[in-house]
C-alpha positions as CSV (number, residue, x, y, z in Angstrom):
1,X,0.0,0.0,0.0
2,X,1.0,3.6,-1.0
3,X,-1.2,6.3,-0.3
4,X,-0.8,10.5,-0.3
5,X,-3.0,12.7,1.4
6,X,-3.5,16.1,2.7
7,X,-3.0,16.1,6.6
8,X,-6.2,18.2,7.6
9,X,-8.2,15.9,5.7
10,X,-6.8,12.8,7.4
11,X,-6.6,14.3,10.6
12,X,-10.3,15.5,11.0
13,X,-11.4,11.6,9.9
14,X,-8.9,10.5,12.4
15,X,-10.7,12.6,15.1
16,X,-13.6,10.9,14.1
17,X,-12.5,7.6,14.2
18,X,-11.0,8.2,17.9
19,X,-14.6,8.7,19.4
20,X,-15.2,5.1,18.1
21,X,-12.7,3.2,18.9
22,X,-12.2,2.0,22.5
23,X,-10.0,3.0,24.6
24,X,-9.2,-0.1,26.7
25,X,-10.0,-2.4,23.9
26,X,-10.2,-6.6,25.4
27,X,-8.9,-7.0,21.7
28,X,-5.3,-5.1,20.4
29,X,-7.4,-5.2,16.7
30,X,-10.0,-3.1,18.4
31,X,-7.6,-0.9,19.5
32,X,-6.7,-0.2,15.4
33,X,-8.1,1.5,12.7
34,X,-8.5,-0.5,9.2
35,X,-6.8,1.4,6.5
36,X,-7.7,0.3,3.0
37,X,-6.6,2.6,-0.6
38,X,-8.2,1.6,-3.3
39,X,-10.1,3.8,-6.0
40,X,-8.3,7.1,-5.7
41,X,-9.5,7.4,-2.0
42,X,-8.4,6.2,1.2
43,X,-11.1,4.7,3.1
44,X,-10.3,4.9,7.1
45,X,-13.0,2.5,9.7
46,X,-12.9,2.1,13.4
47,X,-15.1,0.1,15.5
48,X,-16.0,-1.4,18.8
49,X,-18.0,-4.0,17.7
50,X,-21.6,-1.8,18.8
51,X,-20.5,1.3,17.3
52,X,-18.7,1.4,13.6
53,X,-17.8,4.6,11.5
54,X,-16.1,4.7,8.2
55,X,-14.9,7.2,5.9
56,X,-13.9,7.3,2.4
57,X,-11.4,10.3,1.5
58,X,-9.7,11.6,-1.5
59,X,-6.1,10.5,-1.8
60,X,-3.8,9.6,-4.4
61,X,-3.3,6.3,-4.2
62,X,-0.7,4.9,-5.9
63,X,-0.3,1.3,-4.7
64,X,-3.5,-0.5,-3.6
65,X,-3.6,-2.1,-0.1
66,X,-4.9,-2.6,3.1
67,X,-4.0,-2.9,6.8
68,X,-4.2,-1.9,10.6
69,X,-2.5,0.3,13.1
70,X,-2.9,2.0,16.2
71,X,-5.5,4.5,16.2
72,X,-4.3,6.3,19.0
73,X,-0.8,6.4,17.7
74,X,-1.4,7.4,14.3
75,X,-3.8,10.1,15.4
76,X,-1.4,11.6,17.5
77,X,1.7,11.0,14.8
78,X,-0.4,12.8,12.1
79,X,-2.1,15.9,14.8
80,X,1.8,16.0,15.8
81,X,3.1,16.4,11.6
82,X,3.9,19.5,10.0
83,X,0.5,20.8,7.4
84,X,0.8,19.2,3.8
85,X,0.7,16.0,2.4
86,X,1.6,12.6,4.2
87,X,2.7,9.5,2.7
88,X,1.5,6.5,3.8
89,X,3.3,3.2,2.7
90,X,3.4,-0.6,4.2
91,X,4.7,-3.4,2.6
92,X,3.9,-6.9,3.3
93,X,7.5,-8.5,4.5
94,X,7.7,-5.3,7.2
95,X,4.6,-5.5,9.3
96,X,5.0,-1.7,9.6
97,X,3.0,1.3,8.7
98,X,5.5,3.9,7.4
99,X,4.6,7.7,8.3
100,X,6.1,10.4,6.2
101,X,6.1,14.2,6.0
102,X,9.1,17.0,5.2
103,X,11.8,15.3,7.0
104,X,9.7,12.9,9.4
105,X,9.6,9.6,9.2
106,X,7.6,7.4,11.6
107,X,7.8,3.2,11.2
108,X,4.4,2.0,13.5
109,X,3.3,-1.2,13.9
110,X,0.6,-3.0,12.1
111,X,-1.8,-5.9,12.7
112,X,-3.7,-7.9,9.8
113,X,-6.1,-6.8,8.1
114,X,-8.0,-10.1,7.9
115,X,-8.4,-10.1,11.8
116,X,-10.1,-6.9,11.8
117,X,-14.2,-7.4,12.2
118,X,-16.9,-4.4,12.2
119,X,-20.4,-4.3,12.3
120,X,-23.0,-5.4,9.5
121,X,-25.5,-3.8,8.4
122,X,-26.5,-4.6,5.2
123,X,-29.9,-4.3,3.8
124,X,-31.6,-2.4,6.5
125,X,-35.5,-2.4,6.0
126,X,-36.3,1.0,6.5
127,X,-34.8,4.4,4.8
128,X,-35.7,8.1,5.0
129,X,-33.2,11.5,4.5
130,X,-33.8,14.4,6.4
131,X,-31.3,17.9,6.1
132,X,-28.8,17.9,8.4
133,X,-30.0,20.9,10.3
134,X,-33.0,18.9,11.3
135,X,-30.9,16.0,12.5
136,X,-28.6,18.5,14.6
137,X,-32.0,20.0,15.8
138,X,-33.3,16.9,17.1
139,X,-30.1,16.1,18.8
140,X,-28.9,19.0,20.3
141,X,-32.5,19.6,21.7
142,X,-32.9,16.5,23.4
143,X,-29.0,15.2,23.9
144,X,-27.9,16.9,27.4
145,X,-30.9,14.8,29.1
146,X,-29.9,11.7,28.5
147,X,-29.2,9.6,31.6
148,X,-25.9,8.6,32.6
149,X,-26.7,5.9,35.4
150,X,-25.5,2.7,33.4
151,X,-28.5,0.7,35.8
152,X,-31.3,2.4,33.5
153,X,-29.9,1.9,30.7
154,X,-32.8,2.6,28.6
155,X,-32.7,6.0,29.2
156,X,-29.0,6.0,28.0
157,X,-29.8,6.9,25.2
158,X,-32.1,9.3,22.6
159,X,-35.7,7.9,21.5
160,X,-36.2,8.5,17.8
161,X,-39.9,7.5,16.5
162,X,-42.5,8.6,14.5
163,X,-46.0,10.0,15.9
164,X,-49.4,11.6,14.6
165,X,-50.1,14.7,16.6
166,X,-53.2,17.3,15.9
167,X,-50.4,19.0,13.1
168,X,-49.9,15.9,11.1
169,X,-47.1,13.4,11.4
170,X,-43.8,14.6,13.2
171,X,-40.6,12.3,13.8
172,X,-40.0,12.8,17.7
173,X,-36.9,12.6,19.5
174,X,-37.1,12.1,23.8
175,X,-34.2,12.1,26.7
176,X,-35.4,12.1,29.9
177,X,-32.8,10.9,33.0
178,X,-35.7,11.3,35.6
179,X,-35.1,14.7,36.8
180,X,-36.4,15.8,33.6
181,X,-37.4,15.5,30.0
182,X,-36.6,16.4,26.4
183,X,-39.0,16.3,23.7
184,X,-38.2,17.4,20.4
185,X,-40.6,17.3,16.8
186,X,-40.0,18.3,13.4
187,X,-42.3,17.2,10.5
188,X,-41.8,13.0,9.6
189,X,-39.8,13.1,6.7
190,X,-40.7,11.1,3.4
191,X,-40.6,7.3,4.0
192,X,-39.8,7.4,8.1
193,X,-43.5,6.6,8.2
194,X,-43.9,2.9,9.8
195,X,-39.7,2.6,11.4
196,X,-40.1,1.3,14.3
197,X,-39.4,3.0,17.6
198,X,-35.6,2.8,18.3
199,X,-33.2,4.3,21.0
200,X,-30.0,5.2,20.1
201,X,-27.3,5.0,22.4
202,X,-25.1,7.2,24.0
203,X,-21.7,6.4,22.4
204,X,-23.4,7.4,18.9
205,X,-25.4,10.4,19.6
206,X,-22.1,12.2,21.0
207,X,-20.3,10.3,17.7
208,X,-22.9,11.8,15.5
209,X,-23.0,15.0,16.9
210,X,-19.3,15.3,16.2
211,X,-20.3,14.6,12.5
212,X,-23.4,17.0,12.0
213,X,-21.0,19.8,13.1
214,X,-19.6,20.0,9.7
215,X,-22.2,18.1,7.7
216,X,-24.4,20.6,5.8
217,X,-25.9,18.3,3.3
218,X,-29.1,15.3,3.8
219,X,-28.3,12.6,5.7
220,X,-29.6,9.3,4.7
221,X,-30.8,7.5,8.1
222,X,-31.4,3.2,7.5
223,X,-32.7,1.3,10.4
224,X,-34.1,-2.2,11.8
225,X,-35.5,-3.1,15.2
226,X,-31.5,-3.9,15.6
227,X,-29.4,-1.3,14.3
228,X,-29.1,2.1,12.8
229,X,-26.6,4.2,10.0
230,X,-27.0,7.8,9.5
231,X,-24.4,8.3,6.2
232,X,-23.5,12.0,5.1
233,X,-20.8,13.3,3.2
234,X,-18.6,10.6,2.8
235,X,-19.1,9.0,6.3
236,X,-21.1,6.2,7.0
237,X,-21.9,5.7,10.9
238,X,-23.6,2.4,12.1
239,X,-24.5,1.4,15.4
240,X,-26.4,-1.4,17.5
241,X,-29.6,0.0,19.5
242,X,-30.7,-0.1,23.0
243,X,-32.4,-3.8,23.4
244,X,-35.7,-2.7,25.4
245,X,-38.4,-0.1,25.7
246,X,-38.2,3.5,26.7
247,X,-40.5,4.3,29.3
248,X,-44.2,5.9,28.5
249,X,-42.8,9.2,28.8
250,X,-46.0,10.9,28.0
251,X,-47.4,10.3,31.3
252,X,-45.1,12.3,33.1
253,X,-45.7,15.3,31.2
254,X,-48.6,17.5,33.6
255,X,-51.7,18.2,31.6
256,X,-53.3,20.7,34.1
257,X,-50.5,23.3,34.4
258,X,-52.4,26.5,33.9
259,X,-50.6,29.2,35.3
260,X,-48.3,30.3,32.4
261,X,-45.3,32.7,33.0
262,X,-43.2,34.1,30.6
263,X,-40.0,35.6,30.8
264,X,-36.7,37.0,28.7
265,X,-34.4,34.3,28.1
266,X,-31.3,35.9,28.0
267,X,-32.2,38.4,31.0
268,X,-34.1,35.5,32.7
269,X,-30.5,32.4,32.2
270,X,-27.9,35.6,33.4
271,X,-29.9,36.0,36.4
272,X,-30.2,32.6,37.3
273,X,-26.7,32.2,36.3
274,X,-25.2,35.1,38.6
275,X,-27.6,34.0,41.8
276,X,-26.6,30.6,41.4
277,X,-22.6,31.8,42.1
278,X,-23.8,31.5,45.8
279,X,-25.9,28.4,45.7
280,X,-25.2,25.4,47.8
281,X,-22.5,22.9,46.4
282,X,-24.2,19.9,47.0
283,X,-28.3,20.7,46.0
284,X,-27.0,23.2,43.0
285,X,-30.8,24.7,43.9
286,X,-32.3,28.0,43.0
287,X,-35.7,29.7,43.7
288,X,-38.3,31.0,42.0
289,X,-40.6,33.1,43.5
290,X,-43.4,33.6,40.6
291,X,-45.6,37.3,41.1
292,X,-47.8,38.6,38.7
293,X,-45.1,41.1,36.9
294,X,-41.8,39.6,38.4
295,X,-39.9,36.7,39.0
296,X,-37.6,36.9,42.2
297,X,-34.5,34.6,41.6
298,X,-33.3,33.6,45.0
299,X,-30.2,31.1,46.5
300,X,-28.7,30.9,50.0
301,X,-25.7,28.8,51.3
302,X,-24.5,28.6,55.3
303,X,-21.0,29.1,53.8
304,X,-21.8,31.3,50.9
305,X,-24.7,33.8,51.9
306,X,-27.3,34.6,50.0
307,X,-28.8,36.3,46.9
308,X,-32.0,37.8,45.2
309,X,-32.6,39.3,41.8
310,X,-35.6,40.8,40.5
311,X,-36.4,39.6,36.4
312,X,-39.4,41.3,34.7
313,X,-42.2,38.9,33.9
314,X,-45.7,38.2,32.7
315,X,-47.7,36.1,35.1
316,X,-51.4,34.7,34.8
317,X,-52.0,32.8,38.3
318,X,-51.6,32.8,41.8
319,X,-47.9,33.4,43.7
320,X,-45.6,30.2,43.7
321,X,-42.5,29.6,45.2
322,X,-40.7,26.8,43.1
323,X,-37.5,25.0,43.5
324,X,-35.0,24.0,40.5
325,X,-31.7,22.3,40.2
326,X,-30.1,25.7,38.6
327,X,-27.5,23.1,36.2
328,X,-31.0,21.8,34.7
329,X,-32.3,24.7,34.2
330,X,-29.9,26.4,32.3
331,X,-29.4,23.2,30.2
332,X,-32.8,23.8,28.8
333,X,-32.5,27.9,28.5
334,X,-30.0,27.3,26.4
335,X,-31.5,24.6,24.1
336,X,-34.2,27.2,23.2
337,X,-33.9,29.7,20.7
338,X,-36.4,31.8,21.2
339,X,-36.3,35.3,22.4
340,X,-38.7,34.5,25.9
341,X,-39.0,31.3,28.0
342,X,-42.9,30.3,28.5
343,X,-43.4,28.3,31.8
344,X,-46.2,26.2,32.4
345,X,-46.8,26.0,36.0
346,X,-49.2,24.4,38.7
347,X,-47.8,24.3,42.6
348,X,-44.7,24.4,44.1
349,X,-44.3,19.9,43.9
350,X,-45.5,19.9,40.2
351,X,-43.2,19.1,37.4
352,X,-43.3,22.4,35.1
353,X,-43.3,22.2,31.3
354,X,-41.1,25.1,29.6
355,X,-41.2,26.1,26.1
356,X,-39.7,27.9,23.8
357,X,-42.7,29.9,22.2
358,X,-45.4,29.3,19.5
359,X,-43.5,27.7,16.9
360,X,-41.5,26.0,18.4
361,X,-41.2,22.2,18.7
362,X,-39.4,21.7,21.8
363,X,-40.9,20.7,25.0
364,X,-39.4,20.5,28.3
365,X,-40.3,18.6,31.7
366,X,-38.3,19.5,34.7
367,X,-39.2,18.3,38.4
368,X,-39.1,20.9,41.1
369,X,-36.3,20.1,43.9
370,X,-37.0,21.0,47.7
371,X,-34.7,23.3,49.6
């Protein structure tokens, strides 16, 4: 194999592939990326045998070949080489990957190619695109709730199905790690209708997010009850999906909360924000108290003091003092785009919904903490 390639090119697929690949591998191959030229491209693949990504890049190849080598190693020879091309070259009789660029050379070691394995996933049933914008939407919307207590692991993960609402048909994305819950809808794109209801784990959404960032094209999302792919500008990621069912997550969201209040975002998060400097370490808590034109944002701590600032507001109902952890909050200020935060509210031990706005299809549950 001889292969020459740009640096930044194979450096940002490199980045990609280290996400994937695990770091304390019970396998050395696992440990290694499969590098295979062929076709006037270089086509790079990592895997841990649940999550798999690979991508094809332009190269000029001039001898054919295939083989393995340390993905942490080469990722840190190539991030470490001067910008411009890098040749790649490994012959059979040396069992070693050469590196080379200006006057570097680096000599790694490389395993076979035939003891590399990844995941299949040929010829899944069901096949929709949606932009990439839409994709990022989903996940950035619903991604920070995501549970990370390894027990539940159903909720380690985003829930991705289809569902008919009074608009039409949306495709629906939901976290929720019990404290509180994400909920996401954009309109069900051509051919999602009938997928079955999936959750996709956390090791991919955080892979995939990595992707969207630079993706600005469709991505072309193939699934089974099994697995999923989501493939975009020369990257294919594939992944295995949470075995089980996500909880009814519809019956935690309150269907009586009638006192609305609504609020400046970005006056309404820097308030929280500064009040919350003083907060106790260990609940992370904040106070509401909820008047007709005025929030009153409000923390105390036996080491740290106390604090209380005033935010302009509209109010319809009566006066509620409400607890929230001030970490969650401000996960979900942040998520919303909109210029004001709408809060749907019923007593101080009910969960409140917050939204974004009309228009918007984000919906958040958060439970109320006492202090």
């Amino acid at each position: 194999m001889k292969v020459v390639i740009e640096k930044s090119i194979l450096l940002k697929a490199m980045a990609h592939a280290q996400g994937v690949v695990e770091k304390k591998a019970v396998s050395p191959i696992l440990s290694n990326v499969l590098l295979k030229a062929a076709d006037h491209a270089l086509t790079i693949t990592a895997t841990d045998l649940d999550v798999s990504i690979v991508e094809s890049l332009k190269a000029k190849v001039e001898d054919e070949g295939v083989t393995t080598v340390s993905a942490h190693t080469f990722y840190e020879v190539v991030r470490k080489l001067p910008d411009g091309p890098i040749e790649l070259s490994e012959t059979t009789d040396t069992n070693q990957l050469a590196i080379k660029s200006g006057k570097s050379k680096f000599y790694l070691p490389v395993l076979p190619a035939k003891d590399f394995s990844t995941l299949k996933t040929a010829n899944l049933p069901h096949s929709f695109s949606l932009k990439a914008a839409e994709l990022k939407y989903l996940i950035n919307s619903t991604s920070f709730a995501m549970s990370l207590e390894e027990t539940r692991y159903t909720l380690n993960g985003i829930y991705l199905h289809t569902k008919s609402v009074d608009t039409g048909s949306v495709l629906r994305a939901v976290s929720t790690d019990g404290h509180r819950l994400a909920l996401a809808d954009m309109e069900e794109p051509k051919g999602a209708a009938g997928m079955p209801d999936v959750i996709i784990p956390r090791k991919t959404i955080v892979e995939l997010s990595k992707l969207l960032e630079d993706a600005t094209d469709e991505v072309e999302v193939s699934l089974s009850l099994t697995q999923i792919t989501f493939a975009m500008n020369g990257v294919v990621l594939a992944s295995r999906l949470i075995d089980g069912t996500f909880p009814d997550y519809e019956k935690v969201i309150p269907t009586d909360n009638d006192s609305v209040l609504t609020v400046d975002s970005k006056k309404f998060s820097a308030a929280v924000d500064r009040v919350a400097t003083i907060s106790d370490e260990k609940t992370r808590g904040v106070k509401l108290t909820v008047e007709p034109q005025k929030i009153i944002v409000s923390a105390s701590s036996v080491d740290q003091g106390n604090a209380t600032e005033e935010v302009e507001a509209i109010y319809t109902g009566k006066r509620l003092l409400v607890a929230f952890n001030v970490r969650y909050l401000l996960n979900i200020a942040q998520q919303l785009e909109n210029d004001n935060l709408v809060f749907h509210l019923a007593d101080e031990s009910a969960p409140a919904i917050i939204k974004g706005g009309a228009g918007d299809g984000t919906l958040y549950v958060l439970m109320p903490m006492r202090l």
